[in-house]
C-alpha positions as CSV (number, residue, x, y, z in Angstrom):
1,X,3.4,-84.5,168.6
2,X,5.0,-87.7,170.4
3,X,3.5,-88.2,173.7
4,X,4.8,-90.8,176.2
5,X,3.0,-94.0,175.8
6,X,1.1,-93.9,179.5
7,X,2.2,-97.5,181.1
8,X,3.9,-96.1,184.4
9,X,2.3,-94.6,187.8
10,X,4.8,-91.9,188.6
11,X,6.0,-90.2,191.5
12,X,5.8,-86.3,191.2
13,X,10.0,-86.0,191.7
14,X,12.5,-86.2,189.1
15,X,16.5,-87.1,190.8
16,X,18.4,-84.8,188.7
17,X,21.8,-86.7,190.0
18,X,23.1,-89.5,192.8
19,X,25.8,-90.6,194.3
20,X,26.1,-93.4,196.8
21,X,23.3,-94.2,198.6
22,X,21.4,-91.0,197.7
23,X,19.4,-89.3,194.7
24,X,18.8,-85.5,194.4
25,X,16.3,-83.5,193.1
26,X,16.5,-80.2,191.0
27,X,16.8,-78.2,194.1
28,X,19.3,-80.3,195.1
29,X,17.2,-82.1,198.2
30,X,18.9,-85.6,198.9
31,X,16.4,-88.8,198.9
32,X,17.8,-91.9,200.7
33,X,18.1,-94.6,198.4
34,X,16.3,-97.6,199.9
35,X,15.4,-99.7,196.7
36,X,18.0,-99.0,194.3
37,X,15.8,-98.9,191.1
38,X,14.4,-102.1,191.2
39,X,17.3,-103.7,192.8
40,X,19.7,-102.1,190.4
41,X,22.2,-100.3,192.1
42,X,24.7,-102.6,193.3
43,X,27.3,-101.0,194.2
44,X,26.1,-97.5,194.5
45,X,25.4,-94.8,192.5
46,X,28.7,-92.9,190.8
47,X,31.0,-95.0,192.3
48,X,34.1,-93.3,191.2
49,X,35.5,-96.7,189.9
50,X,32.8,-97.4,187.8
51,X,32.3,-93.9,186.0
52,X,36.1,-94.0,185.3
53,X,35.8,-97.4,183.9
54,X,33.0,-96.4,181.9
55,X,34.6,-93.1,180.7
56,X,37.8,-94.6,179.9
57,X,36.0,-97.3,177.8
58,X,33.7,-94.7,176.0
59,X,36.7,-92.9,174.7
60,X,38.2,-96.2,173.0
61,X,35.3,-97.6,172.0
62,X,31.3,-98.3,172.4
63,X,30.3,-100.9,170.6
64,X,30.8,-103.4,168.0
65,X,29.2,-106.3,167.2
66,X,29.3,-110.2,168.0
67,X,30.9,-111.4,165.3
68,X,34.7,-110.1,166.1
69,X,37.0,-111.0,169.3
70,X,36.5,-109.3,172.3
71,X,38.5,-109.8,175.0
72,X,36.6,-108.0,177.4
73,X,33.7,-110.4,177.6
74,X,36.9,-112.8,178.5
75,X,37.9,-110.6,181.3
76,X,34.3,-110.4,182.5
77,X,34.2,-114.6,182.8
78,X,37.2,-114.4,184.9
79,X,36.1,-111.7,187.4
80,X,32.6,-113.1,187.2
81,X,33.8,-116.8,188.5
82,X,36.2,-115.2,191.1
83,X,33.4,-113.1,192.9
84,X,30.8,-116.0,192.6
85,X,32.7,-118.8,193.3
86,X,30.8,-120.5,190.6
87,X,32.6,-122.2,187.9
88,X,31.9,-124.9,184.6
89,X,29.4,-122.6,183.4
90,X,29.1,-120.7,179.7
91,X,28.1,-117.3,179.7
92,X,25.7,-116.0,177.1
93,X,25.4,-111.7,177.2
94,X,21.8,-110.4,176.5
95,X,20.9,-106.8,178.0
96,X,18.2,-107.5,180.7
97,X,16.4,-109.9,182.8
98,X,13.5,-111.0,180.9
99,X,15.8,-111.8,178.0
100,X,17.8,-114.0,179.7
101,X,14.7,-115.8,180.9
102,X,13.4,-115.9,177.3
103,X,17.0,-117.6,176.1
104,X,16.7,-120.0,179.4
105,X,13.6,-121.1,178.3
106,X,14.4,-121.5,175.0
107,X,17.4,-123.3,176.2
108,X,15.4,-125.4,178.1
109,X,13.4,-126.8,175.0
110,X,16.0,-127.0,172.7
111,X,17.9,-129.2,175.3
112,X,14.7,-132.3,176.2
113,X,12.2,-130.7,173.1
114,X,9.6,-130.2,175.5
115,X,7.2,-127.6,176.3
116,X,5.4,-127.6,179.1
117,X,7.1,-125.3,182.3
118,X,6.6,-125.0,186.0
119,X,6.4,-122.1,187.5
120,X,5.5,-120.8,191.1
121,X,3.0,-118.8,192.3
122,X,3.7,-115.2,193.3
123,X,6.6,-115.5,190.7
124,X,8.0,-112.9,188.1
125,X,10.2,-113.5,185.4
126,X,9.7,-110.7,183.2
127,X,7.6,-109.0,180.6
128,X,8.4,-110.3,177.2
129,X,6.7,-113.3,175.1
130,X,7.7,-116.4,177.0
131,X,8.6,-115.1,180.3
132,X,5.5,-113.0,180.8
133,X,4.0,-116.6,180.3
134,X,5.8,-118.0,183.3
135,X,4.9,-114.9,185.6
136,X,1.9,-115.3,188.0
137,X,0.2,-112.7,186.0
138,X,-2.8,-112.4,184.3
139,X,-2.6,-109.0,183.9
140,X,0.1,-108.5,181.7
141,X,0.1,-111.3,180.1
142,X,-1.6,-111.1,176.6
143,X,-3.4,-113.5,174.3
144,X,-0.7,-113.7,172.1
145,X,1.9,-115.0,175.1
146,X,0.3,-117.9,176.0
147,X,1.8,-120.1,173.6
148,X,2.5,-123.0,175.8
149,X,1.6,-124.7,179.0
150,X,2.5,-123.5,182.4
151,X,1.6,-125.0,185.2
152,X,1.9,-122.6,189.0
153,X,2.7,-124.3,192.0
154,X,2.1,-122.9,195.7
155,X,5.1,-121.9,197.2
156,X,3.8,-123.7,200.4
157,X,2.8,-126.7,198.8
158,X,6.3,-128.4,197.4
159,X,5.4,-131.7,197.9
160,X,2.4,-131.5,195.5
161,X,5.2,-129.7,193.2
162,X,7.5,-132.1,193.5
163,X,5.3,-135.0,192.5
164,X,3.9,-133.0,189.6
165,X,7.3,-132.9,188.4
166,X,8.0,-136.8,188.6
167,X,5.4,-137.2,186.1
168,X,8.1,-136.3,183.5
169,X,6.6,-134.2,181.2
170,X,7.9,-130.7,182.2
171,X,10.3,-129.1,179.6
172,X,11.9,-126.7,183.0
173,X,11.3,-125.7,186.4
174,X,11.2,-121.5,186.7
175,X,12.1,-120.0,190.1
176,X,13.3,-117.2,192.3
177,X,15.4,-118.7,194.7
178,X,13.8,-115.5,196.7
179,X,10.7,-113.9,195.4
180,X,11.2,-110.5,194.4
181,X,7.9,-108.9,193.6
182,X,6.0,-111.4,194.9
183,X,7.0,-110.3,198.3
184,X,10.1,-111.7,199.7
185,X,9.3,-115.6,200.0
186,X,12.1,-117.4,200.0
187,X,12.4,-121.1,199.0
188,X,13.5,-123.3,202.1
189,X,16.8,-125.0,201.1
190,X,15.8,-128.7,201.4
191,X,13.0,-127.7,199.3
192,X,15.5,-126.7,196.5
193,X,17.3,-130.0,197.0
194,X,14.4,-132.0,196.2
195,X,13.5,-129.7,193.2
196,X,17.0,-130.0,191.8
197,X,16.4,-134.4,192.6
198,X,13.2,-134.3,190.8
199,X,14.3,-132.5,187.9
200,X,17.8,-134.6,187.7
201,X,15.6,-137.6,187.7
202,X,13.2,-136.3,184.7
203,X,15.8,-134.3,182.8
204,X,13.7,-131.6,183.3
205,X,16.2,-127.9,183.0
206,X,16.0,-126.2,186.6
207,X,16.5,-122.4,185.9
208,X,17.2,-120.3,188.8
209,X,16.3,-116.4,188.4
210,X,18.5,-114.5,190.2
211,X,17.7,-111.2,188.2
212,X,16.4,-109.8,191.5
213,X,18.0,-111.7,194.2
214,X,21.4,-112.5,192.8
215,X,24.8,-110.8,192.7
216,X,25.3,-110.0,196.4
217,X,21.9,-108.8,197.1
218,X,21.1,-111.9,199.5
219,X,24.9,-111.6,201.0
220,X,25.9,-114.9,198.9
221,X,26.7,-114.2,195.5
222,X,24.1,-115.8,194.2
223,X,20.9,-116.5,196.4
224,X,20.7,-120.3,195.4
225,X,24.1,-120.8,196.6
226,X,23.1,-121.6,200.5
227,X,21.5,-124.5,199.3
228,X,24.3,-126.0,197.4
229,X,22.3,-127.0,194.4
230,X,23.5,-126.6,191.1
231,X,20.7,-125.2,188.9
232,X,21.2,-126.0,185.0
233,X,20.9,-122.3,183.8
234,X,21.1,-119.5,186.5
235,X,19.8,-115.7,184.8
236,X,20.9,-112.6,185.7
237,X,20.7,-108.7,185.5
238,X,19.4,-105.9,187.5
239,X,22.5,-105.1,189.6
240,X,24.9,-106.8,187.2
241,X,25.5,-103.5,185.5
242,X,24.5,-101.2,188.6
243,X,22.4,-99.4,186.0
244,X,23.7,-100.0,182.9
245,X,21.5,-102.5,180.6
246,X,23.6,-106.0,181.2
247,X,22.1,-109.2,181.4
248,X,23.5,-112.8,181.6
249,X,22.5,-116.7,181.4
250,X,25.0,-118.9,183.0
251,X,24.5,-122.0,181.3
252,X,26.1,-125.8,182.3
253,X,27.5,-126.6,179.0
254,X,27.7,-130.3,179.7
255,X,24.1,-130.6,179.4
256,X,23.5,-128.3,176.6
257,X,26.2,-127.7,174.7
258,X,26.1,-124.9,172.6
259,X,25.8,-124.7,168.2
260,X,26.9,-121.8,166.1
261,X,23.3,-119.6,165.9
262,X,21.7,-121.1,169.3
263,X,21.4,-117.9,170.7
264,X,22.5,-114.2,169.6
265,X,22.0,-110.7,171.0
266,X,22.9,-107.3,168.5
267,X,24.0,-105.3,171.8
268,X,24.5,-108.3,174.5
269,X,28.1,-108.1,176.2
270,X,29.1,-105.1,174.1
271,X,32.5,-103.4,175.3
272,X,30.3,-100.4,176.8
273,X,28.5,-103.3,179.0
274,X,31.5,-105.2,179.6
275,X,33.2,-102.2,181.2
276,X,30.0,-101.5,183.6
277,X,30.1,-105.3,184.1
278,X,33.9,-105.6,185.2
279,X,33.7,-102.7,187.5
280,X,30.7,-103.8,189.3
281,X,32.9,-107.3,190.0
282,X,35.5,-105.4,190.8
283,X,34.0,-103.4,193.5
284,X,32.0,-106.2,194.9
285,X,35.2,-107.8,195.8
286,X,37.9,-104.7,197.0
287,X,35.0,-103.9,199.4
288,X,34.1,-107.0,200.2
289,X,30.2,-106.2,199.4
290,X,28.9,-109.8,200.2
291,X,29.9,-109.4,203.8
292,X,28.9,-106.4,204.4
293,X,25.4,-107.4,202.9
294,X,24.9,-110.2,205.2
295,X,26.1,-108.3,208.0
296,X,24.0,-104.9,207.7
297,X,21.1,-107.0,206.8
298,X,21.3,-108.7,209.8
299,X,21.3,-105.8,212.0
300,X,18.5,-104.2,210.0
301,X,16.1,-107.6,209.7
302,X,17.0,-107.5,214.0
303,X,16.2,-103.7,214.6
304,X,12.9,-103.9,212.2
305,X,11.9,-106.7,214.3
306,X,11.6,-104.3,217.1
307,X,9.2,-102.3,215.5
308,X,5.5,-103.5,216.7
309,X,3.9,-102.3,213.7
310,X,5.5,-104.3,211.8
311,X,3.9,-107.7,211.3
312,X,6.9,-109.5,209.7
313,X,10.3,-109.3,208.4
314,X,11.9,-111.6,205.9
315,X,14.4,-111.6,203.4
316,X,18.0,-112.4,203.4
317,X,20.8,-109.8,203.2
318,X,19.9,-106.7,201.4
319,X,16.8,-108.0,200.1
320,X,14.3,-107.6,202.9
321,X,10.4,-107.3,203.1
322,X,8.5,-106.0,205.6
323,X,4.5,-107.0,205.8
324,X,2.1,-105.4,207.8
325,X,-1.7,-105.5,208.2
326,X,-2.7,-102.7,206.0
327,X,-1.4,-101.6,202.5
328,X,1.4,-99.4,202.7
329,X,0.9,-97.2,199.7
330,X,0.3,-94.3,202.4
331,X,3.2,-95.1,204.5
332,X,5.3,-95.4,201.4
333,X,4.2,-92.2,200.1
334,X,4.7,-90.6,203.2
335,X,8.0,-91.8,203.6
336,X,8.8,-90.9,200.3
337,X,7.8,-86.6,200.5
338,X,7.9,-86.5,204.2
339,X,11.1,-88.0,204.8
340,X,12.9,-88.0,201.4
341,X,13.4,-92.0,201.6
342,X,12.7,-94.7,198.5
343,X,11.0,-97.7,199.0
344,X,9.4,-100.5,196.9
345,X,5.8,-102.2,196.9
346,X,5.1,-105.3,195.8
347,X,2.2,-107.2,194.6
348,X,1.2,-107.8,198.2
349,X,-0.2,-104.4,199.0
350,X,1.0,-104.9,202.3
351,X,4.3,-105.6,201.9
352,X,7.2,-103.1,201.5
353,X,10.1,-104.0,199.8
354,X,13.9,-103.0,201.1
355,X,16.3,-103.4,198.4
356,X,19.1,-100.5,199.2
357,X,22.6,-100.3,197.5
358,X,24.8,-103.1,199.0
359,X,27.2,-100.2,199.9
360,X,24.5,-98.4,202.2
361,X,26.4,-97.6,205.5
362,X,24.9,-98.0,209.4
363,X,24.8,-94.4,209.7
364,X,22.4,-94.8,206.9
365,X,20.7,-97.9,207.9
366,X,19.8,-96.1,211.3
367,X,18.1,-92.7,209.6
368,X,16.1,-95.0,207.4
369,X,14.9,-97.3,210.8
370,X,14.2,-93.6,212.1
371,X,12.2,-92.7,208.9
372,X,9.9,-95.7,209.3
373,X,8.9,-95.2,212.6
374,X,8.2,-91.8,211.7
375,X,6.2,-92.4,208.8
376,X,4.6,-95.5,210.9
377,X,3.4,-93.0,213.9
378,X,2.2,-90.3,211.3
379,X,0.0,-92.2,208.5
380,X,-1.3,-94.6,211.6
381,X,-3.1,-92.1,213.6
C-alpha cells in the first residue's frame, strides 16, 4: 500500500470545483476565496478565457521538448513585456518559484564566480537545495543544503546591510521586494535604491523575488517597479500560470549573457504552460487587473483600518496582512467553517495574510470585511 508521505497540516474540506472568486465543496457549499492558493489565482478561477485557451491547446498539442521551435514561448515574451512594461530582459521557463531562484542563484555565480549571498530575515525563497539555503529557515533547511555562505540581514537595519555589501565579497543580494510569508514587510523604496547602488558598485547580482508579490498582486506589475530600480534577474511564478505549474527568470542579458547549456528545464515553457501563460497576460490586460488591484486594495487596506481589533494593516494592492496581538489560528479557523472564507497564516502567528484573486469584486470585498468582524467578535469573547 502507498500512503501519502505526511508533510502537510490539512484542513478537513476538499473544493470539489471553483470559479471566480469562490471554491465549493462536495455538497456544493461556496468558500470565498481570500488567498488564492498561495497567491496563485491571478486571475480567477475558470476564467472562461483561460480554460478555452487551455482546451484549445490540449487538443493540438501538450508537450514537446526544448530542443525544437516554439513559437509560443515567443508570443509569451511579447505579451509578457506589454503587461509589465518591462523590457531588455531574456526569459528563461522553469515550472515554479523555487526553481527559478535555484537558476538566479546559479546565475549569479556563474556571472562574478562567487559564492557567498545575502539574504533578509523573515525571507522565503523556496524549498529546494540552494534556495532553501537563502530562506530564514532553519527548519527546513537540511544539512545537506548548506553548501555555501549566507549571510541574513534585518529588514530594519539596511544601513548595516548596505555596508556589509560594500565589502565586495557577496556573489548576489536575495529579496522580496514585499515579504510574503514573512508577513507583509515591504522594503521602503529608497532602501531598494541604495541596495541596487551597493550592488552596482560591487558587481554583486541583485535578484528580486517576485514569486509571491509580482504579476499584479501589488497593483504594479511587478512589486519592485515603484521604486524604479532595475534588479539584474527578477523570478517569477505563483500567479504566472493562475494554477498551472509556470515559472520564469527574467534575466538582463547584458550582464550575463547566456551559452548554449547554462540552464535547461525538461517541462519549462512547454506549449501546455505557454497557453496558461498567454491567457493569464491576456486577461490581466482586457480587464485592466492592475488597476483594479490598486484600487480594491485601497478600499480594503482603508475599511480594515477601521476595525479596532486589528493591530495593523500593511501590504500594497492585493497583497495585504493584517497583525494583531494574539495568533489567529482560531480566528482563521473560525472564519474558515463558520463563515466559509480562506485565509493565509504566516510565520508570524499573528499575522493573517490577504492574498484574494485580483478579480475579486466589492461586493465580495465587503462580505469578507463582514466575515472578519464576525469571526473577530466570536473567537474574542
Amino acid at each position: 500500500m502507498i500512503n501519502l508521505f505526511d508533510v502537510y497540516s490539512l484542513f478537513d474540506i476538499e473544493p470539489v470545483r471553483a470559479s471566480g472568486s469562490y471554491v465549493y465543496d462536495a455538497e456544493d457549499k461556496p468558500y470565498l476565496d481570500f488567498y488564492g492558493g498561495h497567491a496563485v489565482i491571478s486571475i480567477g478561477h475558470s476564467h472562461p478565457h483561460y480554460v478555452k485557451r487551455i482546451q484549445d491547446q490540449a487538443e493540438k498539442m501538450v508537450f514537446y521538448s526544448n530542443s525544437v521551435q516554439n513559437t509560443m514561448q515567443k508570443t509569451f515574451c511579447e505579451e509578457l513585456e506589454k503587461a509589465s512594461g518591462v523590457s531588455e530582459y531574456d526569459l528563461f521557463f522553469c515550472n515554479s518559484g523555487a526553481e527559478a531562484n535555484e537558476n538566479a542563484l546559479k546565475l549569479a555565480s556563474f556571472h562574478n564566480k562567487r559564492t557567498k549571498i545575502l539574504s533578509l530575515k523573515g525571507g522565503f525563497h523556496g524549498r529546494t537545495s540552494a534556495a532553501v539555503n537563502v530562506t530564514d529557515s532553519n527548519l527546513i533547511t537540511a544539512p545537506i543544503n548548506r553548501g555555501f555562505d549566507v549571510s541574513y540581514h534585518n529588514l530594519a537595519d539596511i544601513p548595516a546591510l548596505y555596508k556589509d555589501l560594500e565589502k565586495g565579497d557577496y556573489c548576489a543580494v536575495i529579496l522580496e521586494p514585499i515579504q510574503g510569508i514573512g508577513g507583509i514587510y515591504e522594503i521602503d523604496d529608497l532602501d531598494l535604491q541604495k541596495i541596487k547602488h551597493a550592488c552596482n558598485k560591487t558587481d554583486t547580482i541583485l535578484i528580486a523575488d517576485e514569486v509571491q508579490c509580482g504579476y499584479g498582486r501589488s497593483g504594479d506589475f511587478f512589486a519592485f517597479q515603484q521604486s524604479g530600480i532595475r534588479p539584474d534577474v527578477i523570478t517569477m511564478a505563483k500567479g504566472m500560470g493562475n494554477g498551472f505549474p509556470l515559472g520564469g527568470v527574467l534575466i538582463n542579458s547584458v550582464k550575463i549573457p547566456a551559452w548554449k547549456g547554462m540552464l535547461g528545464s525538461t517541462f519549462g515553457g512547454n506549449h501546455l504552460a505557454c497557453a496558461a501563460g498567454i491567457a493569464v497576460l491576456e486577461v490581466i490586460q482586457e480587464e485592466d487587473l492592475l488597476a483594479h488591484a490598486r484600487k480594491l486594495g485601497e478600499f480594503l487596506i482603508h475599511e480594515l483600518q477601521q476595525i479596532p481589533e486589528i493591530k495593523d494593516v500593511r501590504g500594497r494592492g492585493l497583497m495585504i496582512g493584517l497583525e494583531f496581538d494574539y495568533p489567529i489560528a482560531d480566528l482563521r479557523k473560525h472564519l474558515l467553517f463558520e463563515n466559509h472564507v480562506f485565509t493565509g497564516s504566516s510565520s508570524n502567528k499573528k499575522v493573517m495574510r490577504l492574498l484574494p484573486p485580483l478579480t475579486i469584486n466589492h461586493t465580495q470585498t465587503v462580505d469578507f470585511i463582514k466575515a472578519l468582524k464576525k469571526s473577530i467578535t466570536a473567537t474574542t469573547k
